[in-house]
C-alpha positions, 0 to 999 in steps of 0.5 A: 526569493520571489522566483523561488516561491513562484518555482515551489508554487508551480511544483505543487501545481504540478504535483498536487500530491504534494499538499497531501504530505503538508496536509498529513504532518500539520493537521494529524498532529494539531487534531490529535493536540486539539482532541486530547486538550478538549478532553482534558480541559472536559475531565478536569472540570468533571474532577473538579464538580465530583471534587467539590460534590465529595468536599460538600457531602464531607461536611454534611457528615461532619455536621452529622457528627457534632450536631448538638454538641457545639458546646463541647470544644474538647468533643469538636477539637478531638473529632476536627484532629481525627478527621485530619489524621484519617484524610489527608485531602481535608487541608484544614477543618474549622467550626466557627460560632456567629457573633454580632448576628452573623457579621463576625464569627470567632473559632472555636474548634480548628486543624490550625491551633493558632487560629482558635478564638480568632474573629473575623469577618470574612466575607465567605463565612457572612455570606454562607451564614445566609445561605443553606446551601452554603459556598464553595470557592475554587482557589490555589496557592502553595499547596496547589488548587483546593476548594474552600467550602463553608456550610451552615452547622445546624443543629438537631431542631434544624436552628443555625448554630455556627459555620463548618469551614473545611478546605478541600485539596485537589493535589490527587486529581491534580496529579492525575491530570498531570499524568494524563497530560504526560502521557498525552505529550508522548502520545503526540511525541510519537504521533508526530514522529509516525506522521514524519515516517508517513511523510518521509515514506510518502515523499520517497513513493512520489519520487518513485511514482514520478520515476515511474510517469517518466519511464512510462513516458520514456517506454511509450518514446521507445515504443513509437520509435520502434514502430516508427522504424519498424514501419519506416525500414519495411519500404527499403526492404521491400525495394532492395528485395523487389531490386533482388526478385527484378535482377533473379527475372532478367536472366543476367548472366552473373559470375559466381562472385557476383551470385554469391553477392546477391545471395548474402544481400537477399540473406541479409535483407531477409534476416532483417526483415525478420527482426523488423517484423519481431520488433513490431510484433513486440512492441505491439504486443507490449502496447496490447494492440494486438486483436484476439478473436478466441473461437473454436479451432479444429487442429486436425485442420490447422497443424497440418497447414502449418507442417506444410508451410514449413515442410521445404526447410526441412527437405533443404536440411534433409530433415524428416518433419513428421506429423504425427497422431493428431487428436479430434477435438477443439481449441479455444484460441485465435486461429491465426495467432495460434498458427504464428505459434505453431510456426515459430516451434516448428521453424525452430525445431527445424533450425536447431536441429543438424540431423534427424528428425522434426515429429509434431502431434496434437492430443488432449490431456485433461481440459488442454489441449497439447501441441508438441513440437520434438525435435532431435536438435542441439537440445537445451541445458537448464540454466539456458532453459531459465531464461529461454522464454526472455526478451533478446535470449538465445542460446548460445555455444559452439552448435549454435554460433552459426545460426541466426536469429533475433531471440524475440521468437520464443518470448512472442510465442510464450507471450500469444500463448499467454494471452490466448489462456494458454502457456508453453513448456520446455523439455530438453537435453544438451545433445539429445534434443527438445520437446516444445509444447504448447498448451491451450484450453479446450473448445467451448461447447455451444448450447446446442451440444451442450 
């Protein structure tokens, strides 16, 4: 027991948003039943002061009514039995006169027959014979909680000539108290029901934020892996590729046989060394570590270089790479970044194109500048085109089987061109080819030009 109470204390230590949930089920409920108590317990006495204020003013206008006329029984019997049939919240009704100087008193008009010409000497009446303003007692019994007030009868020379007893019910503010109180119940009923929803959805959002703490910390994992190995297989790379560059400098006479084996081996170094060097530059890009220095680029001057580089590859497929009609102007980009881009589509191009040709050119179509790469390759059908731009994706058929590739060239170049305020779109038809284009926003005019 005690262990499981240290465990439960080193969770919420752990996982203070815990105590929120406790704190939301226990003190929104017992805030909300203290409230509406202190509210009902303030309007019943309200009731019960307005009550008694009613009753008070009651007899008043029944002394009003039979001032003078104590002497009539038949007048006050007749007036107490009118006054019982009309209100039904005047229990009973009684006049009394004093004997013995107000230390006993005998009915003589009442809303209960058997007491008429009764004495008595409660200690009610006694004391109301002596006090004007009279006496008012909160009581209850079978019939619910009244007041019993007792008033001096004063007649029309304001001389004392008997008592008014008058019991006055508080079954309709009772009842309605009780409603409110019902109500109230309900109210906290569904108020701890909502409470309990707001817990459950709340301890359902912890475990998805702890979900999400723990896939962040597996992504993080993944990503120092991934730049740990990346960074690790560069080494051997670079020394089997020196071993290679070493073997091509010493002039060996090598067998056919043996040619072919280093052409496979440098074949295979360089397809690895590409998916190194994509797998660094995704997790990278994925850790937003990557620096862009956006400033004005002139792509009269940077596409050009970028055709270039690439123009070998082409001549090696009997390719015509083209360049095309490049418009003045300037772009707001990361000149190195954008270039990476640039060479990526023409690479592909290239690649994915058997024969024909590979056309680039540059021009500005509102407030973007637009770089298309066509090419009259294998071309692209729409459902590849739906997830062309995904991480690992790569078109796959009987044209492209051969081809190699990571399927992480276009996903880094849609996510530069994303990061740089600019985007990448795809037009293509199986058989046909593809139109790539890269669109960046214009330069920024300094203030001198502006």
């Amino acid at each position: 027991m005690k262990n499981l109470l240290l465990s439960g204390v080193d969770f919420v230590r752990e996982n203070p948003r815990i105590l929120y949930s406790f704190v939301l089920l226990v003190f929104v409920p017992a805030a909300f039943f203290f409230n509406t108590y202190s509210l009902i317990s303030g309007m019943e006495r309200d009731i019960d002061r307005i009550t008694q204020r009613k009753a008070v003013l009651a007899e008043k206008i029944i002394n009003s009514l039979i001032s003078g006329k104590t002497g009539d029984k038949v007048f006050l019997q007749a007036t107490i039995d009118g006054i019982i049939a009309d209100n039904d919240e005047v229990l009973s009704l009684a006049i009394l006169e004093s004997e013995n100087e107000g230390s006993r008193f005998r009915v003589v008009a009442s809303s209960e027959p058997e007491t008429i010409d009764q004495v008595t000497d409660n200690i009610q009446y006694i004391l109301s014979w002596n006090r004007s303003e009279g006496i008012a007692l909160l009581d209850s019994g079978s019939s619910g909680r009244f007041w019993r007030i007792t008033r001096q009868l004063v007649d029309p020379d304001g001389n004392r000539s008997g008592l008014i007893a008058m019991t006055f019910s508080l079954r309709d503010s009772d009842a309605l108290i009780e409603r409110t109180v019902n109500r109230s119940y309900l109210v906290l009923i569904a108020t701890v029901i909502v409470v309990l929803l707001l817990v459950s959805n709340q301890a359902r959002l912890f475990g998805y934020v702890l979900t999400l703490n723990k896939l962040k910390e597996v992504d993080e994992m993944k990503d120092n892996l991934v730049s740990m190995a990346s960074h690790e297989l560069r080494s051997p790379l670079a020394a089997i590729r020196g071993y290679l560059e070493l073997l091509e400098d010493k002039h060996i006479d090598f067998d056919d046989e043996a040619k072919h084996y280093l052409e496979n081996i440098a074949h295979s170094v360089d397809r690895l060394n590409a998916l190194v060097s994509d797998m660094l530059e995704v997790s990278r890009l994925e850790g937003n570590r990557i620096p862009l220095t956006l400033t004005n680029v002139d792509p009269q001057s940077l596409i050009p270089q970028s055709v270039e580089e690439l123009r070998s590859q082409a001549i090696q497929k009997g390719l015509n790479l083209t360049l095309l009609d490049v418009e003045a102007a300037t772009v707001y980009a990361d000149a190195e970044r954008m270039k990476e881009i640039l060479i990526n589509l023409i690479g592909n191009a290239i690649k994915y194109t058997a024969e024909g040709s590979v056309d680039v050119s540059g021009q500005v179509k509102g407030d973007r500048y637009l770089v298309t790469v066509a090419d009259t390759g294998f071309g692209i059908s729409a459902e590849d085109q739906k997830r062309l731009f995904q991480k690992f994706s790569r078109i796959q058929n009987k044209d492209t089987q051969k081809i190699t590739g990571t399927g992480l060239g276009l996903w880094i170049t849609f996510e530069l061109a994303r990061r740089m305020n600019g985007t990448i779109t795809v037009e293509s038809i199986e058989g046909v080819g593809s139109h790539f284009t890269l669109h960046l926003p214009l330069g920024k005019k300094s203030e001198k030009q502006a």
